[in-house]
LUMLUM-735239 format. One line per field, with one value per residue (C-alpha): x, y, z; residue in three letters. Coordinates in nm, 3 decimals, m for minus. Layout:
# LUMLUM-735239
X	c(X, ...)
Y	c(Y, ...)
Z	c(Z, ...)
aa	c(ALA, ...)
This chain:
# LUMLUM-735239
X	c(0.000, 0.108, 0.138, m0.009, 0.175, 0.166, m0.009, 0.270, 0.152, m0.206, m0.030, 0.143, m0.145, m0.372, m0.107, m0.110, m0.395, m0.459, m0.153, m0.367, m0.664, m0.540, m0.358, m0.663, m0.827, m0.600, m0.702, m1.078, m0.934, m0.798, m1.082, m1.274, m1.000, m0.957, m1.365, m1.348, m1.078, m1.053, m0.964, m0.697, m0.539, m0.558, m0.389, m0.089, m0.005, m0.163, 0.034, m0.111, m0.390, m0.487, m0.676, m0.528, m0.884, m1.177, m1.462, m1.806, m1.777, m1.714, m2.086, m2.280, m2.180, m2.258, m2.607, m2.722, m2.590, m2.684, m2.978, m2.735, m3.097, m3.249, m2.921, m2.914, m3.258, m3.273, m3.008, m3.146, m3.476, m3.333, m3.045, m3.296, m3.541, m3.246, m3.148, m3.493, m3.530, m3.244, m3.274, m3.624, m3.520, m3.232, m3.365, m3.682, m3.432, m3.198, m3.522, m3.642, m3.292, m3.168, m3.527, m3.693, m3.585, m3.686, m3.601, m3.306, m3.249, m2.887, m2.856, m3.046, m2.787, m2.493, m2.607, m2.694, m2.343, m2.156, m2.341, m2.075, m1.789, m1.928, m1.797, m2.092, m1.911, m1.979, m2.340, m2.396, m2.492, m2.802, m2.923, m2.882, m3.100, m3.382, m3.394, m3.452, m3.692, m3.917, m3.888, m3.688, m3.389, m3.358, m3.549, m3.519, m3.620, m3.354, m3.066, m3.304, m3.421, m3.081, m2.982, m3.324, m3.149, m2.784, m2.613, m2.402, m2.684, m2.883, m2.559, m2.532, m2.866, m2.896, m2.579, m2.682, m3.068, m2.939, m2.791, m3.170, m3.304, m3.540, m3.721, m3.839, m3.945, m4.134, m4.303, m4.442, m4.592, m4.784, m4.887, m5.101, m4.843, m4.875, m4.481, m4.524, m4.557, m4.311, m4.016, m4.179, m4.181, m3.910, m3.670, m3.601, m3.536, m3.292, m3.055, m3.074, m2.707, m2.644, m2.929, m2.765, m2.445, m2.529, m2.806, m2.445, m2.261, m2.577, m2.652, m2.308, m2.273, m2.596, m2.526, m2.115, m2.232, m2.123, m2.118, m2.430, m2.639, m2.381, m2.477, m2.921, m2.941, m2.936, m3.142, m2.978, m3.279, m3.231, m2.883, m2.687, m2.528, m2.187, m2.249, m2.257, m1.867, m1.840, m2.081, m1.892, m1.524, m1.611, m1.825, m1.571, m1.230, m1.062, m1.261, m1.112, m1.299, m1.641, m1.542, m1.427, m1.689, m1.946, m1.747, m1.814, m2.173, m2.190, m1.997, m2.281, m2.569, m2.321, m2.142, m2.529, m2.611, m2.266, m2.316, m2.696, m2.617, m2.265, m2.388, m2.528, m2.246, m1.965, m2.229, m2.275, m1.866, m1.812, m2.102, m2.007, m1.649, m1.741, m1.974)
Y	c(0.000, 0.378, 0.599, 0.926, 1.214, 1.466, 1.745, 2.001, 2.374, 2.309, 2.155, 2.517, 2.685, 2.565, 2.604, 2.970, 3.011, 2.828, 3.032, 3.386, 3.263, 3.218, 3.544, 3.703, 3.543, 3.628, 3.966, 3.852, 3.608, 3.876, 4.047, 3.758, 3.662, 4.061, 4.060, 3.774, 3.997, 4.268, 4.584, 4.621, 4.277, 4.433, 4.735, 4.529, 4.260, 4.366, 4.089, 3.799, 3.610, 3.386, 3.567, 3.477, 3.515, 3.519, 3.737, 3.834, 4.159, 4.344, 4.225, 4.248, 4.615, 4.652, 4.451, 4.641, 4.948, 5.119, 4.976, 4.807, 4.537, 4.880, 4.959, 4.591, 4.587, 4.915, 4.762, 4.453, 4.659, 4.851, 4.648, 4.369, 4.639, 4.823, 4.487, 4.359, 4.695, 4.666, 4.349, 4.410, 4.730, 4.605, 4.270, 4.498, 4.735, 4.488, 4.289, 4.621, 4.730, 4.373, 4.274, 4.587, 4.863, 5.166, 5.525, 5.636, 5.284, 5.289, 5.650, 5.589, 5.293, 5.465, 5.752, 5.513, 5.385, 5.683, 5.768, 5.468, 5.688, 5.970, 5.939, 5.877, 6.188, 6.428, 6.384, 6.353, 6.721, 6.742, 6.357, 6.534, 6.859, 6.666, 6.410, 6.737, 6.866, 6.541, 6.579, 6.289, 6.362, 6.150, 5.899, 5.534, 5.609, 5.848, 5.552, 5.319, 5.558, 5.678, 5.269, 5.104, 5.137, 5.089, 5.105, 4.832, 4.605, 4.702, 4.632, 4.333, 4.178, 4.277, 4.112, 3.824, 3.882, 3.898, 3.549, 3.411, 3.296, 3.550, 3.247, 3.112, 3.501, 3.493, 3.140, 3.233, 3.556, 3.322, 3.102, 3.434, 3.541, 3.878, 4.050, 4.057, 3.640, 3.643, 3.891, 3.669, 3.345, 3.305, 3.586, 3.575, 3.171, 3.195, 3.530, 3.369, 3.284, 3.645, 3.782, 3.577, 3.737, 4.091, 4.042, 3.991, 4.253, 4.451, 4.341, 4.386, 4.696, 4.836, 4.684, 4.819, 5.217, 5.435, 5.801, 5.842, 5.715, 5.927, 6.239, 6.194, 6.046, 6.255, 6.047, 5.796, 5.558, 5.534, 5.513, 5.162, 4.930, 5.094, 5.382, 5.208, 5.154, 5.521, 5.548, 5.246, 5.410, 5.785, 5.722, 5.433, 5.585, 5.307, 5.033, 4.837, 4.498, 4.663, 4.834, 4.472, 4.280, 4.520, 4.481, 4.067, 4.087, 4.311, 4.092, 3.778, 3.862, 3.903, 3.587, 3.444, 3.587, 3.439, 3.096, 3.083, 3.168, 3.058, 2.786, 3.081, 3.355, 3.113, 3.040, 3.348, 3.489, 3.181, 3.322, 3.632, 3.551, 3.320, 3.649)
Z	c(0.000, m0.101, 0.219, 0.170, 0.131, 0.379, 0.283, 0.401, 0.248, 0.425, 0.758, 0.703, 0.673, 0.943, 1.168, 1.085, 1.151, 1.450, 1.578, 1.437, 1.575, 1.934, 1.943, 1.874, 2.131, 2.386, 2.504, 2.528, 2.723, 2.940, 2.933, 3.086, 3.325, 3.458, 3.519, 3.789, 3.988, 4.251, 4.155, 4.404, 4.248, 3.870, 4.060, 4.199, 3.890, 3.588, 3.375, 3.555, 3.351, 3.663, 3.934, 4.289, 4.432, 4.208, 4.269, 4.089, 4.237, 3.916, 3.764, 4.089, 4.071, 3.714, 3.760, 4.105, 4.087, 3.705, 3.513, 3.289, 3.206, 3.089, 2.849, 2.763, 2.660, 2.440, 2.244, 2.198, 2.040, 1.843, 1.728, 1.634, 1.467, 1.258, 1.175, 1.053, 0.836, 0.679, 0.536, 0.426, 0.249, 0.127, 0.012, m0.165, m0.315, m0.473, m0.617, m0.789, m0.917, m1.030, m1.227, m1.297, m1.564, m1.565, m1.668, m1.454, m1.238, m1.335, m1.231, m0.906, m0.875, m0.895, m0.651, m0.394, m0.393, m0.430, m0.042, 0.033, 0.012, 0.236, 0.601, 0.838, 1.029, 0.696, 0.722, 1.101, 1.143, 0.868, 0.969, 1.371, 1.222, 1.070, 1.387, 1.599, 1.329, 1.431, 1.785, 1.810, 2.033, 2.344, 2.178, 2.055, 1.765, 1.700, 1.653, 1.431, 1.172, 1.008, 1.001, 0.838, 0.498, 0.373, 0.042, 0.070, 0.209, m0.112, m0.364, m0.223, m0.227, m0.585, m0.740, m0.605, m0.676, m1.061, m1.062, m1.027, m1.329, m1.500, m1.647, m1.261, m1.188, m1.518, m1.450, m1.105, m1.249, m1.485, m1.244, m1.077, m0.843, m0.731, m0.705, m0.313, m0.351, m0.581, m0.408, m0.015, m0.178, m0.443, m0.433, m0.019, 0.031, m0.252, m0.090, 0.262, 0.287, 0.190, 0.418, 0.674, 0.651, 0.594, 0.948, 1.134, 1.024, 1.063, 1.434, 1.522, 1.365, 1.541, 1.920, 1.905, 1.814, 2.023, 1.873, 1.711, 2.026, 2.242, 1.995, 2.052, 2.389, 2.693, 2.939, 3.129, 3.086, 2.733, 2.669, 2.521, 2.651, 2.418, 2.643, 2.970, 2.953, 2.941, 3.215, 3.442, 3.290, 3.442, 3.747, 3.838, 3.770, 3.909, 3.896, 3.599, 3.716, 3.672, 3.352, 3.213, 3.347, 3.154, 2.857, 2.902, 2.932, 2.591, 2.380, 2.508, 2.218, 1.952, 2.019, 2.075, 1.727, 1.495, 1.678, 1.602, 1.213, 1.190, 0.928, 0.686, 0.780, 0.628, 0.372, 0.293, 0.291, 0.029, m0.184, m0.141, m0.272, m0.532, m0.656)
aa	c(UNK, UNK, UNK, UNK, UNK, UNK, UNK, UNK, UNK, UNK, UNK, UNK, UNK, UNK, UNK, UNK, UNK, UNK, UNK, UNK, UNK, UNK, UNK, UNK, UNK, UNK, UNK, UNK, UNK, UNK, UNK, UNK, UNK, UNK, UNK, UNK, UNK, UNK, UNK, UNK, UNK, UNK, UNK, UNK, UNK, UNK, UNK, UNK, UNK, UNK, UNK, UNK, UNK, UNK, UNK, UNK, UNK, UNK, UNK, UNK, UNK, UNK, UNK, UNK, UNK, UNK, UNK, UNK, UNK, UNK, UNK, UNK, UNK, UNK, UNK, UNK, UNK, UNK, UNK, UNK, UNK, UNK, UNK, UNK, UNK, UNK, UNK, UNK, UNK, UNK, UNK, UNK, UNK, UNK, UNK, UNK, UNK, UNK, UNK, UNK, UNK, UNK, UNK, UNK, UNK, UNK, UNK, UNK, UNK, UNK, UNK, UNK, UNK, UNK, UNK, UNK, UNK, UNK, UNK, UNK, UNK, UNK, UNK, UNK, UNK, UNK, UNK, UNK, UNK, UNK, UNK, UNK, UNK, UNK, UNK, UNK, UNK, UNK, UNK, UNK, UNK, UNK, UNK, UNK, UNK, UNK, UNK, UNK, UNK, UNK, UNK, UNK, UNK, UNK, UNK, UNK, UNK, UNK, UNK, UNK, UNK, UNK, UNK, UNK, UNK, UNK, UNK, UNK, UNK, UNK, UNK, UNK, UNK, UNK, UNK, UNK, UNK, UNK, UNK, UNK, UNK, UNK, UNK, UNK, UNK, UNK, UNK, UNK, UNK, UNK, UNK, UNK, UNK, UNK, UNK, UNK, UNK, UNK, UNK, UNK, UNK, UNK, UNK, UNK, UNK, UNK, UNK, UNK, UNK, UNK, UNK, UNK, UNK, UNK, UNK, UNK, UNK, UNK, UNK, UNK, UNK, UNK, UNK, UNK, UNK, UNK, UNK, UNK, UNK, UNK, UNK, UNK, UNK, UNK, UNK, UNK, UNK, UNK, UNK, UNK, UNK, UNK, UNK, UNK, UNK, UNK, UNK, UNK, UNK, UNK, UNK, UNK, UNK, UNK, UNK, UNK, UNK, UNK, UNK, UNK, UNK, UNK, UNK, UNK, UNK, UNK, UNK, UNK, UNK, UNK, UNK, UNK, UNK, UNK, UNK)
Protein backbone atom coordinates (compact mmCIF):
# COMPACT_ATOMS: atom_id res chain seq x y z
CA UNK A 1 0.00 0.00 0.00
CA UNK A 2 1.08 3.78 -1.01
CA UNK A 3 1.38 5.99 2.19
CA UNK A 4 -0.09 9.26 1.70
CA UNK A 5 1.75 12.14 1.31
CA UNK A 6 1.66 14.66 3.79
CA UNK A 7 -0.09 17.45 2.83
CA UNK A 8 2.70 20.01 4.01
CA UNK A 9 1.52 23.74 2.48
CA UNK A 10 -2.06 23.09 4.25
CA UNK A 11 -0.30 21.55 7.58
CA UNK A 12 1.43 25.17 7.03
CA UNK A 13 -1.45 26.85 6.73
CA UNK A 14 -3.72 25.65 9.43
CA UNK A 15 -1.07 26.04 11.68
CA UNK A 16 -1.10 29.70 10.85
CA UNK A 17 -3.95 30.11 11.51
CA UNK A 18 -4.59 28.28 14.50
CA UNK A 19 -1.53 30.32 15.78
CA UNK A 20 -3.67 33.86 14.37
CA UNK A 21 -6.64 32.63 15.75
CA UNK A 22 -5.40 32.18 19.34
CA UNK A 23 -3.58 35.44 19.43
CA UNK A 24 -6.63 37.03 18.74
CA UNK A 25 -8.27 35.43 21.31
CA UNK A 26 -6.00 36.28 23.86
CA UNK A 27 -7.02 39.66 25.04
CA UNK A 28 -10.78 38.52 25.28
CA UNK A 29 -9.34 36.08 27.23
CA UNK A 30 -7.98 38.76 29.40
CA UNK A 31 -10.82 40.47 29.33
CA UNK A 32 -12.74 37.58 30.86
CA UNK A 33 -10.00 36.62 33.25
CA UNK A 34 -9.57 40.61 34.58
CA UNK A 35 -13.65 40.60 35.19
CA UNK A 36 -13.48 37.74 37.89
CA UNK A 37 -10.78 39.97 39.88
CA UNK A 38 -10.53 42.68 42.51
CA UNK A 39 -9.64 45.84 41.55
CA UNK A 40 -6.97 46.21 44.04
CA UNK A 41 -5.39 42.77 42.48
CA UNK A 42 -5.58 44.33 38.70
CA UNK A 43 -3.89 47.35 40.60
CA UNK A 44 -0.89 45.29 41.99
CA UNK A 45 -0.05 42.60 38.90
CA UNK A 46 -1.63 43.66 35.88
CA UNK A 47 0.34 40.89 33.75
CA UNK A 48 -1.11 37.99 35.55
CA UNK A 49 -3.90 36.10 33.51
CA UNK A 50 -4.87 33.86 36.63
CA UNK A 51 -6.76 35.67 39.34
CA UNK A 52 -5.28 34.77 42.89
CA UNK A 53 -8.84 35.15 44.32
CA UNK A 54 -11.77 35.19 42.08
CA UNK A 55 -14.62 37.37 42.69
CA UNK A 56 -18.06 38.34 40.89
CA UNK A 57 -17.77 41.59 42.37
CA UNK A 58 -17.14 43.44 39.16
CA UNK A 59 -20.86 42.25 37.64
CA UNK A 60 -22.80 42.48 40.89
CA UNK A 61 -21.80 46.15 40.71
CA UNK A 62 -22.58 46.52 37.14
CA UNK A 63 -26.07 44.51 37.60
CA UNK A 64 -27.22 46.41 41.05
CA UNK A 65 -25.90 49.48 40.87
CA UNK A 66 -26.84 51.19 37.05
CA UNK A 67 -29.78 49.76 35.13
CA UNK A 68 -27.35 48.07 32.89
CA UNK A 69 -30.97 45.37 32.06
CA UNK A 70 -32.49 48.80 30.89
CA UNK A 71 -29.21 49.59 28.49
CA UNK A 72 -29.14 45.91 27.63
CA UNK A 73 -32.58 45.87 26.60
CA UNK A 74 -32.73 49.15 24.40
CA UNK A 75 -30.08 47.62 22.44
CA UNK A 76 -31.46 44.53 21.98
CA UNK A 77 -34.76 46.59 20.40
CA UNK A 78 -33.33 48.51 18.43
CA UNK A 79 -30.45 46.48 17.28
CA UNK A 80 -32.96 43.69 16.34
CA UNK A 81 -35.41 46.39 14.67
CA UNK A 82 -32.46 48.23 12.58
CA UNK A 83 -31.48 44.87 11.75
CA UNK A 84 -34.93 43.59 10.53
CA UNK A 85 -35.30 46.95 8.36
CA UNK A 86 -32.44 46.66 6.79
CA UNK A 87 -32.74 43.49 5.36
CA UNK A 88 -36.24 44.10 4.26
CA UNK A 89 -35.20 47.30 2.49
CA UNK A 90 -32.32 46.05 1.27
CA UNK A 91 -33.65 42.70 0.12
CA UNK A 92 -36.82 44.98 -1.65
CA UNK A 93 -34.32 47.35 -3.15
CA UNK A 94 -31.98 44.88 -4.73
CA UNK A 95 -35.22 42.89 -6.17
CA UNK A 96 -36.42 46.21 -7.89
CA UNK A 97 -32.92 47.30 -9.17
CA UNK A 98 -31.68 43.73 -10.30
CA UNK A 99 -35.27 42.74 -12.27
CA UNK A 100 -36.93 45.87 -12.97
CA UNK A 101 -35.85 48.63 -15.64
CA UNK A 102 -36.86 51.66 -15.65
CA UNK A 103 -36.01 55.25 -16.68
CA UNK A 104 -33.06 56.36 -14.54
CA UNK A 105 -32.49 52.84 -12.38
CA UNK A 106 -28.87 52.89 -13.35
CA UNK A 107 -28.56 56.50 -12.31
CA UNK A 108 -30.46 55.89 -9.06
CA UNK A 109 -27.87 52.93 -8.75
CA UNK A 110 -24.93 54.65 -8.95
CA UNK A 111 -26.07 57.52 -6.51
CA UNK A 112 -26.94 55.13 -3.94
CA UNK A 113 -23.43 53.85 -3.93
CA UNK A 114 -21.56 56.83 -4.30
CA UNK A 115 -23.41 57.68 -0.42
CA UNK A 116 -20.75 54.68 0.33
CA UNK A 117 -17.89 56.88 0.12
CA UNK A 118 -19.28 59.70 2.36
CA UNK A 119 -17.97 59.39 6.01
CA UNK A 120 -20.92 58.77 8.38
CA UNK A 121 -19.11 61.88 10.29
CA UNK A 122 -19.79 64.28 6.96
CA UNK A 123 -23.40 63.84 7.22
CA UNK A 124 -23.96 63.53 11.01
CA UNK A 125 -24.92 67.21 11.43
CA UNK A 126 -28.02 67.42 8.68
CA UNK A 127 -29.23 63.57 9.69
CA UNK A 128 -28.82 65.34 13.71
CA UNK A 129 -31.00 68.59 12.22
CA UNK A 130 -33.82 66.66 10.70
CA UNK A 131 -33.94 64.10 13.87
CA UNK A 132 -34.52 67.37 15.99
CA UNK A 133 -36.92 68.66 13.29
CA UNK A 134 -39.17 65.41 14.31
CA UNK A 135 -38.88 65.79 17.85
CA UNK A 136 -36.88 62.89 18.10
CA UNK A 137 -33.89 63.62 20.33
CA UNK A 138 -33.58 61.50 23.44
CA UNK A 139 -35.49 58.99 21.78
CA UNK A 140 -35.19 55.34 20.55
CA UNK A 141 -36.20 56.09 17.65
CA UNK A 142 -33.54 58.48 17.00
CA UNK A 143 -30.66 55.52 16.53
CA UNK A 144 -33.04 53.19 14.31
CA UNK A 145 -34.21 55.58 11.72
CA UNK A 146 -30.81 56.78 10.08
CA UNK A 147 -29.82 52.69 10.01
CA UNK A 148 -33.24 51.04 8.38
CA UNK A 149 -31.49 51.37 4.98
CA UNK A 150 -27.84 50.89 3.73
CA UNK A 151 -26.13 51.05 0.42
CA UNK A 152 -24.02 48.32 0.70
CA UNK A 153 -26.84 46.05 2.09
CA UNK A 154 -28.83 47.02 -1.12
CA UNK A 155 -25.59 46.32 -3.64
CA UNK A 156 -25.32 43.33 -2.23
CA UNK A 157 -28.66 41.78 -2.27
CA UNK A 158 -28.96 42.77 -5.85
CA UNK A 159 -25.79 41.12 -7.40
CA UNK A 160 -26.82 38.24 -6.05
CA UNK A 161 -30.68 38.82 -6.76
CA UNK A 162 -29.39 38.98 -10.61
CA UNK A 163 -27.91 35.49 -10.62
CA UNK A 164 -31.70 34.11 -10.27
CA UNK A 165 -33.04 32.96 -13.29
CA UNK A 166 -35.40 35.50 -15.00
CA UNK A 167 -37.21 32.47 -16.47
CA UNK A 168 -38.39 31.12 -12.61
CA UNK A 169 -39.45 35.01 -11.88
CA UNK A 170 -41.34 34.93 -15.18
CA UNK A 171 -43.03 31.40 -14.50
CA UNK A 172 -44.42 32.33 -11.05
CA UNK A 173 -45.92 35.56 -12.49
CA UNK A 174 -47.84 33.22 -14.85
CA UNK A 175 -48.87 31.02 -12.44
CA UNK A 176 -51.01 34.34 -10.77
CA UNK A 177 -48.43 35.41 -8.43
CA UNK A 178 -48.75 38.78 -7.31
CA UNK A 179 -44.81 40.50 -7.05
CA UNK A 180 -45.24 40.57 -3.13
CA UNK A 181 -45.57 36.40 -3.51
CA UNK A 182 -43.11 36.43 -5.81
CA UNK A 183 -40.16 38.91 -4.08
CA UNK A 184 -41.79 36.69 -0.15
CA UNK A 185 -41.81 33.45 -1.78
CA UNK A 186 -39.10 33.05 -4.43
CA UNK A 187 -36.70 35.86 -4.33
CA UNK A 188 -36.01 35.75 -0.19
CA UNK A 189 -35.36 31.71 0.31
CA UNK A 190 -32.92 31.95 -2.52
CA UNK A 191 -30.55 35.30 -0.90
CA UNK A 192 -30.74 33.69 2.62
CA UNK A 193 -27.07 32.84 2.87
CA UNK A 194 -26.44 36.45 1.90
CA UNK A 195 -29.29 37.82 4.18
CA UNK A 196 -27.65 35.77 6.74
CA UNK A 197 -24.45 37.37 6.51
CA UNK A 198 -25.29 40.91 5.94
CA UNK A 199 -28.06 40.42 9.48
CA UNK A 200 -24.45 39.91 11.34
CA UNK A 201 -22.61 42.53 10.24
CA UNK A 202 -25.77 44.51 10.63
CA UNK A 203 -26.52 43.41 14.34
CA UNK A 204 -23.08 43.86 15.22
CA UNK A 205 -22.73 46.96 13.65
CA UNK A 206 -25.96 48.36 15.41
CA UNK A 207 -25.26 46.84 19.20
CA UNK A 208 -21.15 48.19 19.05
CA UNK A 209 -22.32 52.17 18.14
CA UNK A 210 -21.23 54.35 20.23
CA UNK A 211 -21.18 58.01 18.73
CA UNK A 212 -24.30 58.42 17.11
CA UNK A 213 -26.39 57.15 20.26
CA UNK A 214 -23.81 59.27 22.42
CA UNK A 215 -24.77 62.39 19.95
CA UNK A 216 -29.21 61.94 20.52
CA UNK A 217 -29.41 60.46 23.89
CA UNK A 218 -29.36 62.55 26.93
CA UNK A 219 -31.42 60.47 29.39
CA UNK A 220 -29.78 57.96 31.29
CA UNK A 221 -32.79 55.58 30.86
CA UNK A 222 -32.31 55.34 27.33
CA UNK A 223 -28.83 55.13 26.69
CA UNK A 224 -26.87 51.62 25.21
CA UNK A 225 -25.28 49.30 26.51
CA UNK A 226 -21.87 50.94 24.18
CA UNK A 227 -22.49 53.82 26.43
CA UNK A 228 -22.57 52.08 29.70
CA UNK A 229 -18.67 51.54 29.53
CA UNK A 230 -18.40 55.21 29.41
CA UNK A 231 -20.81 55.48 32.15
CA UNK A 232 -18.92 52.46 34.42
CA UNK A 233 -15.24 54.10 32.90
CA UNK A 234 -16.11 57.85 34.42
CA UNK A 235 -18.25 57.22 37.47
CA UNK A 236 -15.71 54.33 38.38
CA UNK A 237 -12.30 55.85 37.70
CA UNK A 238 -10.62 53.07 39.09
CA UNK A 239 -12.61 50.33 38.96
CA UNK A 240 -11.12 48.37 35.99
CA UNK A 241 -12.99 44.98 37.16
CA UNK A 242 -16.41 46.63 36.72
CA UNK A 243 -15.42 48.34 33.52
CA UNK A 244 -14.27 44.72 32.13
CA UNK A 245 -16.89 42.80 33.47
CA UNK A 246 -19.46 45.20 31.54
CA UNK A 247 -17.47 44.81 28.57
CA UNK A 248 -18.14 40.67 29.02
CA UNK A 249 -21.73 40.87 29.32
CA UNK A 250 -21.90 43.11 25.91
CA UNK A 251 -19.97 40.92 23.80
CA UNK A 252 -22.81 37.78 25.08
CA UNK A 253 -25.69 38.62 22.18
CA UNK A 254 -23.21 39.03 19.52
CA UNK A 255 -21.42 35.87 20.19
CA UNK A 256 -25.29 34.44 20.75
CA UNK A 257 -26.11 35.87 17.27
CA UNK A 258 -22.66 34.39 14.95
CA UNK A 259 -23.16 30.96 16.78
CA UNK A 260 -26.96 30.83 16.02
CA UNK A 261 -26.17 31.68 12.13
CA UNK A 262 -22.65 30.58 11.90
CA UNK A 263 -23.88 27.86 9.28
CA UNK A 264 -25.28 30.81 6.86
CA UNK A 265 -22.46 33.55 7.80
CA UNK A 266 -19.65 31.13 6.28
CA UNK A 267 -22.29 30.40 3.72
CA UNK A 268 -22.75 33.48 2.93
CA UNK A 269 -18.66 34.89 2.91
CA UNK A 270 -18.12 31.81 0.29
CA UNK A 271 -21.02 33.22 -1.84
CA UNK A 272 -20.07 36.32 -1.41
CA UNK A 273 -16.49 35.51 -2.72
CA UNK A 274 -17.41 33.20 -5.32
CA UNK A 275 -19.74 36.49 -6.56
Amino acid sequence: MKSKKLDIPYILLFTTMLVASALMFIPYLWMALLSVKSNMEIMMNPTALVPENPTVEGYRTVLQEAPFMRWFMNSVITSAIITIGLLFSSSLAGYIFAKFHFRGSKTILVVIMATMMVPFQVVMIPIYLIISRLGLINHLAAIVIPSLVGAFGIYLCKQFIEGIPKDLIEASRIDGASETRTYASLILPQITPVLSALGIFTFMGAWNNYLWPLIVLNDESKMTVPLALVFFNSRHTVNYNVVMSAAVLIMIPVIIVFLIFQKQFVKGLTLTGIK
